[in-house]
C-alpha positions as CSV (number, residue, x, y, z in Angstrom):
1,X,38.9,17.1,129.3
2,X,36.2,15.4,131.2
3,X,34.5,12.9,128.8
4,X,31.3,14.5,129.4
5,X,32.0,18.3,128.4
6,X,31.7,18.2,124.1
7,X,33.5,19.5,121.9
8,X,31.6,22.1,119.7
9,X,31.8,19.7,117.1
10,X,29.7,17.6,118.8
11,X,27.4,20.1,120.6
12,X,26.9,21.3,117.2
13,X,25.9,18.0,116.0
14,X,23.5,17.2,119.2
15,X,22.2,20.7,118.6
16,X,21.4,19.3,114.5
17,X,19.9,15.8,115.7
18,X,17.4,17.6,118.7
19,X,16.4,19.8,115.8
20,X,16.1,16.7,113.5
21,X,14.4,14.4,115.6
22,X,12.5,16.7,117.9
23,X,11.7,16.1,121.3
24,X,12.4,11.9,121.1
25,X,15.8,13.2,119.7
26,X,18.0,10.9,122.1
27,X,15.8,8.1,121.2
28,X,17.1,8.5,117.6
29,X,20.2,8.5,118.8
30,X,20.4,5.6,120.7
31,X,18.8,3.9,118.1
32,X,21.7,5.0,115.7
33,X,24.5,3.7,118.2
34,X,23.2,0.2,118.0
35,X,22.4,-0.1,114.6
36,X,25.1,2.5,113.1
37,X,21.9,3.7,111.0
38,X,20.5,7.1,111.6
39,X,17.3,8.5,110.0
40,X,17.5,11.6,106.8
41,X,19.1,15.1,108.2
42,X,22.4,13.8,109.4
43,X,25.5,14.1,107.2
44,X,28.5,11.2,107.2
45,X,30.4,13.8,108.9
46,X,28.0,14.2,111.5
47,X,27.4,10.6,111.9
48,X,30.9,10.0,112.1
49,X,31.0,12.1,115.1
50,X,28.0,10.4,116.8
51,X,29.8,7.4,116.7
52,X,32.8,8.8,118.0
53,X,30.4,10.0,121.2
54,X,29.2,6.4,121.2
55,X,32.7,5.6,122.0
56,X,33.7,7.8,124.3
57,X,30.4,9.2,126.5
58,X,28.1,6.4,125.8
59,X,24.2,5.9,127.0
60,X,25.6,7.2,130.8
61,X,26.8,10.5,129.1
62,X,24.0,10.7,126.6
63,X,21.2,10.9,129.6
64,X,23.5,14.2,130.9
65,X,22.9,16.3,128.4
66,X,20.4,18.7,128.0
């Protein structure tokens, strides 16, 4: 698997957080990766797997998605 193609797991949580966090929603997210704190909406579960993109796509992987 390329690093860049998500799992549904995650597309369903990127789908959450753009719904979340509106149109600054990679802002948010950004700001979560560097602090590990994300804003009211998200789940642990959810988190958890934001992190794991942190790890694995980063800020270069981030910018790709739509």
């Amino acid at each position: 698997m390329n690093i860049y193609e998500l799992t549904t797991s995650q597309k369903n949580t990127i789908d959450k957080a753009k719904k979340i966090y509106g149109e600054y929603w990679k802002d948010e997210i950004r700001k979560g990766w560097r602090t590990g704190v994300y804003r009211w909406g998200l789940d642990s579960d959810e988190i958890a797997e934001l992190q794991r993109m942190r790890n694995t796509i980063g800020n270069k992987g981030l910018e790709l998605i739509k």
